[in-house]
DRENVEX-983678 format. One line per field, with one value per residue (C-alpha): residue number from 1; residue in three letters; x, y, z. Coordinates in steps of 0.25 Angstrom, whole numbers, plus 5000, padded with zeros to 4 digits. Layout:
N
num c(NUM, ...)
residuo c(Ala, ...)
xx c(X, ...)
yy c(Y, ...)
zz c(Z, ...)
//
This chain:
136
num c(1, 2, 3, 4, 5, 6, 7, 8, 9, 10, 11, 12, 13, 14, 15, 16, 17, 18, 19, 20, 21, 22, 23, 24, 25, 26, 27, 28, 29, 30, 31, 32, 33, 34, 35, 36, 37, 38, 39, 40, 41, 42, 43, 44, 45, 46, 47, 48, 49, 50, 51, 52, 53, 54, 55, 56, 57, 58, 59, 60, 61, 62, 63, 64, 65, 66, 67, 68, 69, 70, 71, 72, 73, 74, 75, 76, 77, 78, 79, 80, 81, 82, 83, 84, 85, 86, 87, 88, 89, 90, 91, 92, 93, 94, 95, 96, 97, 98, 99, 100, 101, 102, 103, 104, 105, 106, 107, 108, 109, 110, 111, 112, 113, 114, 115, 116, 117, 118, 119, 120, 121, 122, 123, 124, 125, 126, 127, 128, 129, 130, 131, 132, 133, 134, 135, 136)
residuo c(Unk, Unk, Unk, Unk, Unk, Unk, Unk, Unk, Unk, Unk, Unk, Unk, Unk, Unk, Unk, Unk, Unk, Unk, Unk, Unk, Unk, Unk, Unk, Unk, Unk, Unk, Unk, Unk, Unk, Unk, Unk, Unk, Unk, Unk, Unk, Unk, Unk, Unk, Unk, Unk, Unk, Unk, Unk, Unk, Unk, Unk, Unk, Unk, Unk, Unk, Unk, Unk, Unk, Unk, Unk, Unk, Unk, Unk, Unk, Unk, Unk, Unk, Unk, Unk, Unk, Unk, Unk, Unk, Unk, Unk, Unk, Unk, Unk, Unk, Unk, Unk, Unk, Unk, Unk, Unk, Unk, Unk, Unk, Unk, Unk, Unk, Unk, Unk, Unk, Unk, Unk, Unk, Unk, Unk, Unk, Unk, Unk, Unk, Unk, Unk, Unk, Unk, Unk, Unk, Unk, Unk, Unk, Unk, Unk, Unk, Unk, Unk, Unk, Unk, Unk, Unk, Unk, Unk, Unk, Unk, Unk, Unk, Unk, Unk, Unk, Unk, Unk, Unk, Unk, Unk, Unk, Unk, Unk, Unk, Unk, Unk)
xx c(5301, 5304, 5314, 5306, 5299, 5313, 5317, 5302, 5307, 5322, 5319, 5315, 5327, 5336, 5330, 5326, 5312, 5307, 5308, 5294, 5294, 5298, 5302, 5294, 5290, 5301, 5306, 5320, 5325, 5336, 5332, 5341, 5338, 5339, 5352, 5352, 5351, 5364, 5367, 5368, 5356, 5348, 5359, 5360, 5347, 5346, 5355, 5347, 5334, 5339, 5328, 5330, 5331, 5324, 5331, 5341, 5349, 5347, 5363, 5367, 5359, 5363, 5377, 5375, 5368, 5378, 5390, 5384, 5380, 5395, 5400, 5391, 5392, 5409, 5407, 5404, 5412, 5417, 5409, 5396, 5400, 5400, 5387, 5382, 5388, 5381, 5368, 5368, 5376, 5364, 5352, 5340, 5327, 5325, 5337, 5333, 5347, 5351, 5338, 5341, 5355, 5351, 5343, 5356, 5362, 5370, 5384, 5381, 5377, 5390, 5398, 5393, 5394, 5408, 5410, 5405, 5413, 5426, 5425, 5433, 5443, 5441, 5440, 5454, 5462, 5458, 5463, 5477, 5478, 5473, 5486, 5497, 5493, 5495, 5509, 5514)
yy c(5520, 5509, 5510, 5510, 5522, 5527, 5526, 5531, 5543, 5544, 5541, 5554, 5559, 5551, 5553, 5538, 5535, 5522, 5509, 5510, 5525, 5530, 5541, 5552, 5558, 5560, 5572, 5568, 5557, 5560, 5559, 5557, 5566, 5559, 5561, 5572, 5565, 5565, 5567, 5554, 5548, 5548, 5539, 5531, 5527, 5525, 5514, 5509, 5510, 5500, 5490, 5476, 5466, 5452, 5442, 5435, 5448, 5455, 5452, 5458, 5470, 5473, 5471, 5481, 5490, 5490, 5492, 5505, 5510, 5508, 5514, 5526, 5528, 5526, 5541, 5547, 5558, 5556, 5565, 5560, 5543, 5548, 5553, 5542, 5532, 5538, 5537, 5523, 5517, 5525, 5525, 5535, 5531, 5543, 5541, 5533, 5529, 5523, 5515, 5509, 5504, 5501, 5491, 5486, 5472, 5476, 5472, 5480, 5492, 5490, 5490, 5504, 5509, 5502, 5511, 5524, 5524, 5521, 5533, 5542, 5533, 5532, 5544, 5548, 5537, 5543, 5556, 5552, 5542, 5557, 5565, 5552, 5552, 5566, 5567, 5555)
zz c(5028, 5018, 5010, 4997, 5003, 5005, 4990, 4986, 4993, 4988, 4975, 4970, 4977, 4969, 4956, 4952, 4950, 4956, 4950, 4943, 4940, 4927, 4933, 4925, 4936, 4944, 4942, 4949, 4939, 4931, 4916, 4905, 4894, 4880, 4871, 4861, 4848, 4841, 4826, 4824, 4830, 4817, 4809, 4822, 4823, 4810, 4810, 4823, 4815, 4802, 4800, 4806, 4796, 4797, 4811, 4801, 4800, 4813, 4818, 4806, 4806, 4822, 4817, 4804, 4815, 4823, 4815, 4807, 4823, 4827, 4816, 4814, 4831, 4826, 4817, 4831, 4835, 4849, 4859, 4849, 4852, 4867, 4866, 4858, 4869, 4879, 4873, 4867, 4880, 4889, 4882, 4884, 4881, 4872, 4863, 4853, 4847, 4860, 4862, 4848, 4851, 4866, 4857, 4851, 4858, 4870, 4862, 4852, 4857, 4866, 4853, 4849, 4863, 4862, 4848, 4854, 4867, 4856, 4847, 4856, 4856, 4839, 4840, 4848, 4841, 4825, 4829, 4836, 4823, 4814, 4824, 4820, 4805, 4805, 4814, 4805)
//
């Protein structure tokens, strides 16, 4: 037996499809099921969505975009930026928002990631600063 036969076999096994499968058929792939839409999305993409404007002023849009994406993704509430970084770091196909800021530049759409996986700790050091102000 060679071993392509071999993984031919193995593979349904395993639960990856072969190289040029799309795996539709296979009932033993793992599927990731799309994120459940947040609150937020609608805003969200529609700051995504903002009309490009002529190539002269496309870095300062991006820059805009990005800056009223960081600080609407900063209003989070902790457990929501979690689930907002896990979305936008892993991308589902389904999930229109996180397609839209796949589509960012890679060190922009690390900034946010950056912002999001930060708000706990926002989050945290408001409240002990909210506890001193209050002891004081």
């Amino acid at each position: 037996m060679t071993s392509s036969t071999a993984l031919s076999r193995l593979r349904p096994l395993l639960g990856c499809a072969a190289p040029d499968d799309d795996g539709d058929d296979d009932p033993h792939r793992y599927r990731r099921p799309p994120p459940r839409p947040s609150p937020d999305d609608d805003a969200l993409l529609a700051i995504v969505a903002a009309p490009r404007p002529a190539v002269g002023a496309l870095a300062a849009h991006f820059d805009r975009l990005e800056a009223r994406l960081a600080t609407r993704l900063a209003q989070l509430a902790p457990a929501a930026a979690h689930a907002m970084h896990a979305r936008l770091a892993h991308p589902h196909p389904d999930d229109a928002l996180a397609v839209a800021v796949a589509g960012l530049t890679a060190p922009r759409r690390q900034r946010l990631l950056d912002g999001l996986a930060g708000t706990r700790r926002r989050h945290a050091v408001a409240r002990a600063a909210a506890g001193w102000a209050r002891a004081a």
